[in-house]
N, C-alpha and C positions, 0 to 999 in steps of 0.2 A: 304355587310351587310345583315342581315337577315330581314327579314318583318316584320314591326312593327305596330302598330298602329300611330306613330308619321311620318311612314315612308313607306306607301302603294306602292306606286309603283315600291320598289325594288323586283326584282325578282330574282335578283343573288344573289345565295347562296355563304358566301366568308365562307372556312373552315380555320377555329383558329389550329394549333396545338400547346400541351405543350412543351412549353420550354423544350430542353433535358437537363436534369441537368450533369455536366462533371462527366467521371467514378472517382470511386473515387483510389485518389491515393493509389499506396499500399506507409506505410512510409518505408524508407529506413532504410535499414539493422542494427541493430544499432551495434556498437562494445560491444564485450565482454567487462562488466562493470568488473571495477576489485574489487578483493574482498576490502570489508571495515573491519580493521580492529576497534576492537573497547578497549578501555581501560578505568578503572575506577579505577582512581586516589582517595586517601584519601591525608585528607589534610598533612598527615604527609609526602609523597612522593611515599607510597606503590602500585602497578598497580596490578590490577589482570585482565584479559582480561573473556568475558562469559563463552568461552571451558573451564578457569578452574574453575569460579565458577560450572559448571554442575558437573565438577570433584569432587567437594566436597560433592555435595548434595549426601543424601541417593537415591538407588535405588526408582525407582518410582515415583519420587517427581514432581507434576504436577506444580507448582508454587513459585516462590523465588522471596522474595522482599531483593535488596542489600538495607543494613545500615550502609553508611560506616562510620557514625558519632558513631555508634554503634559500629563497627567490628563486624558488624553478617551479616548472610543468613537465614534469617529467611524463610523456607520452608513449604508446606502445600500439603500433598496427600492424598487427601480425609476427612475423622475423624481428622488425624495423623498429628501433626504441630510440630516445632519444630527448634532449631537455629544451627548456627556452625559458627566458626572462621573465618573472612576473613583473616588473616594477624596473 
C-alpha cells in the first residue's frame, strides 16, 4: 500500500497493474449469405422482382417509388419525373 496520511508507516510500495483486457476475438468466418431474392406481388397475383423494375425505368432514373395499387413506377431523375406500367 502506498503512504498515506491514514497510513504513515507503510513503506512498501505495492505496484497495481491494469487488468489486461482479452484480445479481441476475430468473429468467425461467416458463410457466403445467399442471395435474397425479392418479389412484389400486387394484389391481383402479378410478381415483378427489382432487376425488372430497373428494366422498365428510363435511362438514368435516380429514384422509383413502386404503386402497386396504382400499376405504376413512378420515377424521378433529377427536374424529370414520370410513370410507367408495372403489369
Amino acid at each position: 500500500m502506498p503512504r498515506t496520511k491514514k497510513n504513515p508507516e507503510v513503506t512498501e510500495e505495492v505496484k497495481t497493474e491494469k487488468p489486461v483486457k482479452a484480445a479481441a476475438k476475430k468473429p468467425a468466418a461467416k458463410a457466403k449469405a445467399a442471395k435474397l431474392e425479392i418479389f412484389i406481388q400486387s394484389p391481383m397475383g402479378g410478381n415483378i422482382t427489382p432487376e425488372e423494375i430497373a428494366a422498365k425505368l428510363p435511362k438514368g432514373a435516380k429514384s422509383v417509388f413502386v404503386r402497386v395499387d396504382q400499376n405504376k413506377l413512378w420515377w424521378i431523375n433529377g427536374e424529370e419525373t414520370g410513370s410507367v406500367d408495372i403489369w
